[in-house]
C-alpha positions, 0 to 999 in steps of 0.5 A: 236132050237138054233142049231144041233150039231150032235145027240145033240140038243140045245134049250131055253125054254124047259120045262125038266130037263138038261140032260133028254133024248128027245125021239122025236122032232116034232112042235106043230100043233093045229090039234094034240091037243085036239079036242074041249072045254077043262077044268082044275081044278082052283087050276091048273090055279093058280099053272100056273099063275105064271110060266112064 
């Protein structure tokens, strides 16, 4: 997070449309993710692979 201003949030890198509403805030935290091995399809890695 860059800064608070208000009810307004500014950011960097967030993955959303400019202007979407956010309903909430919290960190990421491994416990709150998927609990063991997780697996997607090949043609989703490869839509992925370039997104960054």
């Amino acid at each position: 997070m860059l800064a608070v201003d208000g009810l307004d949030l500014h950011v960097r890198g967030l993955d959303a449309i400019d202007g979407s509403p956010v309903l909430d805030v919290k960190p990421y935290m491994a416990e709150f993710g998927p609990q063991g091995e997780t697996v997607q399809p090949e043609w989703a890695t490869e839509l992925m692979r370039a997104y960054y």
